[in-house]
N, C-alpha and C positions, 0 to 999 in steps of 0.2 A: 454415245449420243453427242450430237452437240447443239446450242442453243443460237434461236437463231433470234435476234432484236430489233424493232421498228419504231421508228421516228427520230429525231435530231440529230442525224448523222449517221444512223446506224444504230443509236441507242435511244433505251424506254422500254417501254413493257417487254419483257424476253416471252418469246416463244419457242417451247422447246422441240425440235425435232430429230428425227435419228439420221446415224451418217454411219460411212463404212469406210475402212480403210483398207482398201485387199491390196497382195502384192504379186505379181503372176510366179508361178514356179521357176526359178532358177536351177541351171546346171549347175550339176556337182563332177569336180574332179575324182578320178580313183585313185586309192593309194597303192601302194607296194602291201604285200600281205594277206592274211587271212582276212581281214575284213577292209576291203577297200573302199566302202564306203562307208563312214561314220554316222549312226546315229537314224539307221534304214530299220531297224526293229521297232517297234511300239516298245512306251515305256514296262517296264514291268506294273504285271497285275490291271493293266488294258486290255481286254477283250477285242476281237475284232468286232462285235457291236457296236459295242462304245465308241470304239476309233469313228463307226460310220452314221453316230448318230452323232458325234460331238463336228464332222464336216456336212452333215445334211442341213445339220442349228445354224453352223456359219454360213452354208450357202442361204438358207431360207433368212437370215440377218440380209443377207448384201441384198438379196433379192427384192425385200420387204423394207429398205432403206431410203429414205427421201433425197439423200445424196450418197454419191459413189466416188472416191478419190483413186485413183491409182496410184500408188504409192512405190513401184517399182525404180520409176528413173527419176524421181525427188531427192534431194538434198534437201538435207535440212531446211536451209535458209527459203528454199521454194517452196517446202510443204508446213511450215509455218505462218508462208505468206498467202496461201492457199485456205487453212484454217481462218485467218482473220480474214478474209474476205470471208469466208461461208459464213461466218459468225457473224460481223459489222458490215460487210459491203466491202467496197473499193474506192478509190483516190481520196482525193485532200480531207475529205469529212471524216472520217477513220482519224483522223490524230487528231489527238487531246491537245491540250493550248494551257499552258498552267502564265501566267504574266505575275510576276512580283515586282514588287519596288523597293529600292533600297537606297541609303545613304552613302558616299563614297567615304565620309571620315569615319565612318565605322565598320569599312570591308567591302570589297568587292568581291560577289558573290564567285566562287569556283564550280555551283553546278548546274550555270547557266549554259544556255545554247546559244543566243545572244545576249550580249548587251549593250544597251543605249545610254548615252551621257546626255542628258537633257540639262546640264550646266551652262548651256548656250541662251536658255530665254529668263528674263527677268524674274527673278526672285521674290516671289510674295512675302517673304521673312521682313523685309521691308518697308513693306507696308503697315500701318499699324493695326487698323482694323482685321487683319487679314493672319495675323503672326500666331496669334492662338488654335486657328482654324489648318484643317487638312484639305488634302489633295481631294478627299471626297465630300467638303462643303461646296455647294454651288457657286457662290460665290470665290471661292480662288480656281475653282475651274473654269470657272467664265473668263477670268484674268490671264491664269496660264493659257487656255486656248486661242484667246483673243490673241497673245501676245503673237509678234512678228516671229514668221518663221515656225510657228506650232504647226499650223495649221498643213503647212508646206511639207514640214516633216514626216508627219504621219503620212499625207497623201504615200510619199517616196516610200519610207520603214514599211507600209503595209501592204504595196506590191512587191518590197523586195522578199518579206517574210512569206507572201502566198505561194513566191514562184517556188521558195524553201520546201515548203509543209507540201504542194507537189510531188516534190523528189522526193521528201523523204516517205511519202505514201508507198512511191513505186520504190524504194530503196527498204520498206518492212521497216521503218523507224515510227512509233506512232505515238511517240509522246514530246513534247516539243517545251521547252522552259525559255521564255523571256524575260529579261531585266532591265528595268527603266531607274536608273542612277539620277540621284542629285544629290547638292552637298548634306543635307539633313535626311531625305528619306520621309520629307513630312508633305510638303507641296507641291511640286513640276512633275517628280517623279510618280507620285502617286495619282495625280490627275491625269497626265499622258497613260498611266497605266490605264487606266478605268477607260480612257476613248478609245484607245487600242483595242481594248475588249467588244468595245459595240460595234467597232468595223467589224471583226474578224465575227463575229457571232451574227453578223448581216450576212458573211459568204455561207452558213452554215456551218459553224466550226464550232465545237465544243471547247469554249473558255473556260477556266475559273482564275479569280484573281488576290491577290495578297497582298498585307504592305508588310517588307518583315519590320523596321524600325516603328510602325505602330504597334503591329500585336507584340511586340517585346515590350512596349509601355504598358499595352491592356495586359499583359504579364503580372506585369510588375506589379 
């Protein structure tokens, strides 16, 4: 069986439906010997009934099946691509979107698919009212995004990332991780992150979003 799901992409409420995977008869080679073909007996302790009720059950599945794959000239990498369409749909709404933020004096993440240095726009740490506050108080958002060049940036970063998550639909890649760098991990990054999310969840794309240098403090 496989499950089939509707709304926000592809996903929300699952409905489950049935599916079939048949694959047509293939030639077999003969061999040299008493028994040239391998494995032409029914197993022991099978009945010729049984043989013809256990293909009457599969045909009466494939027949009674609300999808039918062929699975004969699939490769892997097709007949997986295959199931996640029957399952989710097809193109760019199919991949998930995970966006974190992170500080560069404390690592640069290794299991990202991109990452952005947003160490180019003005530093709220600077400011004093502002130095306590994160990247998701309104206030330093308003400041980061205001600032020159935010605004610019995102336009560019979010067409370049769509034409990505594109390819990677038609490429069977369907999870996608983004990183937004700044020196701390408290303000630019974590504000650029969060707007980033509301474009990309405006094209229909399943986001979620994280800051790691916060929840290591709410950790702590």
């Amino acid at each position: 069986a496989n499950g089939r799901s509707t709304g926000g992409g592809g996903r929300g409420q699952v409905i489950w439906s049935s599916g079939f995977l048949p694959a047509v008869y293939q030639g077999t080679a003969f061999r040299q010997g008493d028994s040239p073909i391998l494995h032409l007996d029914r197993p022991a302790g099978i009945s010729d009934t049984e043989q013809k009720n256990t293909l009457d059950l599969l045909k009466n599945l494939k027949e009674h099946a609300d999808s039918v794959i062929d699975t004969s000239a699939l490769s892997i990498h097709q007949l997986s691509t295959k199931l996640y369409e029957g399952l989710l749909g097809s193109g760019p709404t199919t991949v998930s979107v995970h966006i974190f933020s992170f500080g560069f004096k404390y690592g640069i993440p290794i299991d990202a698919d991109f990452v952005a240095d947003v160490r180019f726009l003005p530093n709220p740490f600077w400011v004093p009212e502002l130095r306590s506050l994160t990247g998701k108080d309104k206030p330093v958002s308003d400041y980061v995004l205001s600032s020159e060049g935010a605004e610019e940036f995102l336009d560019a970063y979010e067409k370049a990332i769509a034409i990505a998550i594109e390819g990677y639909a038609q490429e069977d890649k369907h999870y996608v991780t983004i990183a937004f760098g700044c020196t701390g991990g408290q303000h630019r990054s974590v504000a650029m992150s969060e707007a980033l999310a509301k474009r990309l969840r405006a094209r229909g794309l399943t986001v979620s979003v994280s800051a790691r240098e916060l929840d290591k403090r709410s950790a702590d």
